[in-house]
C-alpha positions as CSV (number, residue, x, y, z in Angstrom):
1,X,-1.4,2.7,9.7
2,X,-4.7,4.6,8.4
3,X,-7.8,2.2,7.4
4,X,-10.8,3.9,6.4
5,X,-13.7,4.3,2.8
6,X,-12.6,6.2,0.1
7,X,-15.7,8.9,0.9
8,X,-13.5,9.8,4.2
9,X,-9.9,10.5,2.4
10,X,-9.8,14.2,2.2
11,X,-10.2,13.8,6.7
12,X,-6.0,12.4,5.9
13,X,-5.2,15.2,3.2
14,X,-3.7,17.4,5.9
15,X,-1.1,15.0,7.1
16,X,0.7,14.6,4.2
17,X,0.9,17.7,1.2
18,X,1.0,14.5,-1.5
19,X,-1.9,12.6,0.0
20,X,-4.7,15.2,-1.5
21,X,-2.6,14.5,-4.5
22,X,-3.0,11.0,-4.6
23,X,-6.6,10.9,-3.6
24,X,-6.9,14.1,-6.1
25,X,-5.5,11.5,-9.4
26,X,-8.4,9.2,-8.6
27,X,-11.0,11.7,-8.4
28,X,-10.1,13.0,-11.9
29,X,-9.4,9.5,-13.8
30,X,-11.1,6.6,-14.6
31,X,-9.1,4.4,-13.2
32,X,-11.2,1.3,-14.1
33,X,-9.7,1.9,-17.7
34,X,-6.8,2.9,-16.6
35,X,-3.5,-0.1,-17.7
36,X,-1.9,-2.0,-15.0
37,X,1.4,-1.1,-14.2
38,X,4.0,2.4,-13.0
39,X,1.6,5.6,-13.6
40,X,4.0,8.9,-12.9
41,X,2.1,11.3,-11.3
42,X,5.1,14.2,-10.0
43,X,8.4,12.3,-11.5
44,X,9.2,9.5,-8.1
45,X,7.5,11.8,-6.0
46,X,4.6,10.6,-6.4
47,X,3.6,7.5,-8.5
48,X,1.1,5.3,-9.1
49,X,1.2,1.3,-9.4
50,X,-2.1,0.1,-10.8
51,X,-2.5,-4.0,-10.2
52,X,-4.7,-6.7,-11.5
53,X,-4.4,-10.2,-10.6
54,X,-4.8,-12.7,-7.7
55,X,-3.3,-12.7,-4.1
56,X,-0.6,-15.0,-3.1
57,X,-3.5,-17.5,-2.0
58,X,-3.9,-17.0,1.7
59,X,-2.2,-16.0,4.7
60,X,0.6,-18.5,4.7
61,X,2.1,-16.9,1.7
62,X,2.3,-13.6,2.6
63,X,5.3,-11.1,4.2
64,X,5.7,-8.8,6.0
65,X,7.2,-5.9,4.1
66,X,8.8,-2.4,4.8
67,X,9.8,0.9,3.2
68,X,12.0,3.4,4.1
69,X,11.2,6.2,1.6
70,X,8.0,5.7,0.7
71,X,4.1,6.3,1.9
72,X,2.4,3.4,0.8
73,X,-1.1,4.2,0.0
74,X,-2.7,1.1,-0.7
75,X,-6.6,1.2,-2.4
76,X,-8.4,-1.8,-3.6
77,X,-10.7,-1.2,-6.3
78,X,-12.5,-4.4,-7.0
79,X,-11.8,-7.9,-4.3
80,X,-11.3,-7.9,-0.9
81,X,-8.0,-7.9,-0.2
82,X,-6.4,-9.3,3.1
83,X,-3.7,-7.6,4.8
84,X,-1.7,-8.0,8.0
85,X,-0.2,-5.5,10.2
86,X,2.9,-5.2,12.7
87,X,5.0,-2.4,14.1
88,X,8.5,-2.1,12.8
89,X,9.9,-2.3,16.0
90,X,8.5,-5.5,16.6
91,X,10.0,-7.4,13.0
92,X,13.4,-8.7,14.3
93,X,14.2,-11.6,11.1
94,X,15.1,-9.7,8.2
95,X,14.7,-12.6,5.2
96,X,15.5,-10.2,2.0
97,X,18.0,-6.9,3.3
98,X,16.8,-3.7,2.1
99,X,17.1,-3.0,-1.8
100,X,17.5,1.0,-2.5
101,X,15.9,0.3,-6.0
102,X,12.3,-1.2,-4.8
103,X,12.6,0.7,-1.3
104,X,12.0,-2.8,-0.1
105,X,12.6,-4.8,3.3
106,X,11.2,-8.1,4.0
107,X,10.7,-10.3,7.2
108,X,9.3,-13.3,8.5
109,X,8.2,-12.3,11.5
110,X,4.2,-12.7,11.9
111,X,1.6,-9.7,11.9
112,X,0.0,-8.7,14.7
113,X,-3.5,-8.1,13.5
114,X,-4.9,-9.7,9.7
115,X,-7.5,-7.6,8.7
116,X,-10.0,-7.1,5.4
117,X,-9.5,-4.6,3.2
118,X,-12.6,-4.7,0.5
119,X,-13.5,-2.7,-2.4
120,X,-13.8,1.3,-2.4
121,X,-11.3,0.9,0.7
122,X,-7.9,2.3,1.4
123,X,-5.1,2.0,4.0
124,X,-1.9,3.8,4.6
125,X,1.4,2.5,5.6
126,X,3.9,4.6,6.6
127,X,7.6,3.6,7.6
128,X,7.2,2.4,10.6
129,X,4.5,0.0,9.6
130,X,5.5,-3.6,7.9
131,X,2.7,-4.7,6.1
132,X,2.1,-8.4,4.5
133,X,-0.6,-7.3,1.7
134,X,-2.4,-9.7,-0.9
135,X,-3.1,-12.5,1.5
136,X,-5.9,-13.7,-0.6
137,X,-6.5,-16.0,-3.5
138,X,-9.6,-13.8,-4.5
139,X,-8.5,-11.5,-8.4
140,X,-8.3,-8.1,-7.2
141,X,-7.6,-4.7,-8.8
142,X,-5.4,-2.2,-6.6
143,X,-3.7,1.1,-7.1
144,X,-0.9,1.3,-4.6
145,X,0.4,5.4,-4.3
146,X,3.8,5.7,-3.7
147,X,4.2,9.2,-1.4
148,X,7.9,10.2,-0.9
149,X,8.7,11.4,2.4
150,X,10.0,14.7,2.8
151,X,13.1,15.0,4.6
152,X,13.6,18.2,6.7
């Protein structure tokens, strides 16, 4: 997992070829303006899912979620958005099996860490992070990148 502003993300362009990509499609658009929903960047590659609503309403109603083939790149844009954090290897109570079609995994095992993630902000998740994201009740607007992982 990578927290850090928006003015650092070219420092994380170098460990993924996509992640300049990413960072790269909000540089160029106005992404204020741009509709909520599945914005193809590079066919499912490299997507976009733009969000505008409220959080589940706190930390009780979140879960922890995993992906097997896909980067997350989570960015809030407007709210604070609160997140938790655990390893993989620690989330042993599977609650929904893995779904090939949303790359999706969920548990109900409890995060580590909780942490705030506010506007102008970004975090990555990779594989081997579950994350339990929009643990708020605050309206927030997110673009979540989806990065596929390169298989060698």
């Amino acid at each position: 997992m990578i927290f850090d502003h928006l003015q650092n993300a070219a420092r994380y362009t170098v460990l993924h070829p996509d992640f300049e990509v990413a960072f790269n499609f909000l540089k160029n658009n106005k992404v204020a303006d741009l509709p909520t929903g599945k914005h193809t960047i590079r066919g499912e590659e490299v997507f976009a899912i733009i969000s505008d609503d409220f959080g589940f309403g706190g930390k009780e109603q979140a879960r922890l979620e995993s992906h097997r083939h896909y980067i997350d790149i989570q960015v809030v844009l407007a709210g604070t958005d609160v997140m938790g954090w655990q390893r993989l290897a620690a989330c042993q109570n599977i609650t929904e099996p893995y779904t090939p079609e949303r790359d999706l995994i969920f548990y109900s095992d409890q995060p580590l860490v909780w942490f705030e993630v506010p506007a102008d902000h970004f975090v990555i998740f990779y594989p081997e992070d579950t994350h339990a994201p929009l643990a708020t009740a605050d309206k927030l607007r997110k673009i979540v990148f989806k990065i596929a992982i390169q298989e060698s």
